[in-house]
C-alpha positions in Angstrom: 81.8 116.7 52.2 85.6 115.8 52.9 86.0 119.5 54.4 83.2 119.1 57.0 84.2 115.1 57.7 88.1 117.1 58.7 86.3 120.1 60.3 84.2 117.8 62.4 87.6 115.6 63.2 89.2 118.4 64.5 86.5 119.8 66.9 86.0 116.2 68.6 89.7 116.4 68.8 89.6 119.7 69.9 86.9 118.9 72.4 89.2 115.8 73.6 92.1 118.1 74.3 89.6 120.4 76.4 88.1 117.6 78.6 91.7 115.9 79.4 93.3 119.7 80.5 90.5 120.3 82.3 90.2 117.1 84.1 94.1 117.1 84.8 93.6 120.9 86.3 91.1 119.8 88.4 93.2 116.3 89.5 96.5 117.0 91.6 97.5 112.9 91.0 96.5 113.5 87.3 98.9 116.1 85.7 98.4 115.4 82.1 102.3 116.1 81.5 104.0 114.4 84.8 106.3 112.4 82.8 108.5 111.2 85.8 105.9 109.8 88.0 106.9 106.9 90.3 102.9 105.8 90.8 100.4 104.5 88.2 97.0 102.4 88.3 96.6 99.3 87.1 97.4 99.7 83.2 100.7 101.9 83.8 102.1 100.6 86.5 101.2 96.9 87.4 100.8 95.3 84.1 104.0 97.3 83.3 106.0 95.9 86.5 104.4 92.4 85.9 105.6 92.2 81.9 108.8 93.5 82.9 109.2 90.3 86.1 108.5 88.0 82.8 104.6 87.3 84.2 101.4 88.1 83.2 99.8 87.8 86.7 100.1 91.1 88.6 102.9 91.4 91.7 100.3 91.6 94.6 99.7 88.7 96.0 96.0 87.4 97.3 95.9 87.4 101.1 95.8 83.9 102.6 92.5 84.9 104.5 90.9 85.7 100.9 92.3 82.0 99.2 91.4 80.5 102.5 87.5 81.0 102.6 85.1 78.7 100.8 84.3 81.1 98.2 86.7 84.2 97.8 84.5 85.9 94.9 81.8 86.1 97.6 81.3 89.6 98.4 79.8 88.9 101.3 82.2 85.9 102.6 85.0 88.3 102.1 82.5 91.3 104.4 81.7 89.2 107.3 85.5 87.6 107.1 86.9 91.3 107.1 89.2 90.3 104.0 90.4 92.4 101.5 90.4 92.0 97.8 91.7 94.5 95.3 88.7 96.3 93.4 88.8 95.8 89.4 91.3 92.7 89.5 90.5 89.4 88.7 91.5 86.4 91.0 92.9 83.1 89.4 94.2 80.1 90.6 95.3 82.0 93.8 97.3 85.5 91.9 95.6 88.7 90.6 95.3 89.5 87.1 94.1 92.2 85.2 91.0 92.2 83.1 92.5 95.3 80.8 93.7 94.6 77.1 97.7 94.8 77.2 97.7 96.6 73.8 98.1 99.8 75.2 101.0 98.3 77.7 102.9 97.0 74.9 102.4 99.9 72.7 103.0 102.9 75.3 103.3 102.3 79.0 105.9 98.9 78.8 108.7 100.8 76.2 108.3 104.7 78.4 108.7 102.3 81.4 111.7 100.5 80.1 113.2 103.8 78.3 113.0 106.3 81.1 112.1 104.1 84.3 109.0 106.2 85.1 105.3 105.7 84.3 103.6 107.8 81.6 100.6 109.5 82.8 97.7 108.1 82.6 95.5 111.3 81.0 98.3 111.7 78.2 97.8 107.9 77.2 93.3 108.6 77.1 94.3 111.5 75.1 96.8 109.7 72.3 94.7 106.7 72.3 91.1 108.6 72.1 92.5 111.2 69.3 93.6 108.2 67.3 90.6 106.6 67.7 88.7 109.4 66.7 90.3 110.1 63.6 90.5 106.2 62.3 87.4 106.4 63.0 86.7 109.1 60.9 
């Protein structure tokens, strides 16, 4: 039983490898192994550059259009209004924060950040986490 449990392990593992190469292959802005990139999404880069200012709201700051109208979470207020609002943030008390655990910021993305100065890529960090979730989960 213990030699199929490991077997099966290692082809999920396997199979994790295969989707991440393949998706980075097919992604020019997602090179699994572009270890000096300047750019990042939300987790690598903005959490990263807020923890590092000493904040836990994100850098980018609301527009005063969006805190100006009656209801800023109002998709349509902010449509007819023409006003911006950054997709998969949360707004709070007039700043931006993210609505992502910071586990993987504090564990991976904040210490490469603050080692090498660049951000780690994104496809690397799904494949670390996912393997090690799929063999403690094992």
């Amino acid at each position: 039983m213990q030699q199929i449990t490991a077997i099966m392990t290692v082809a999920f593992v396997a199979v994790a490898v295969f989707m991440i190469v393949c998706y980075s292959a097919g992604n020019t802005e997602g090179r699994i192994f572009d270890f000096k990139s300047t750019t990042g999404d939300q987790l690598t880069k903005e959490l990263v550059d807020a923890f590092k200012n000493g904040q836990v709201s994100l850098l980018e700051k609301p527009s005063e259009e969006l805190l100006n109208l009656d209801n800023p979470y109002d998709w349509s207020q902010r449509l007819s209004h023409g006003v911006s609002y950054l997709w998969d943030h949360c707004l709070y008390n007039g700043k931006y924060y993210s609505y992502y655990g910071i586990a993987p910021v504090l564990l991976l993305f904040l210490p490469y950040n603050l080692i090498t100065g660049y951000y780690f890529p994104t496809p690397l960090a799904v494949l670390i986490f996912g393997s090690t979730g799929i063999v403690f989960l094992t």
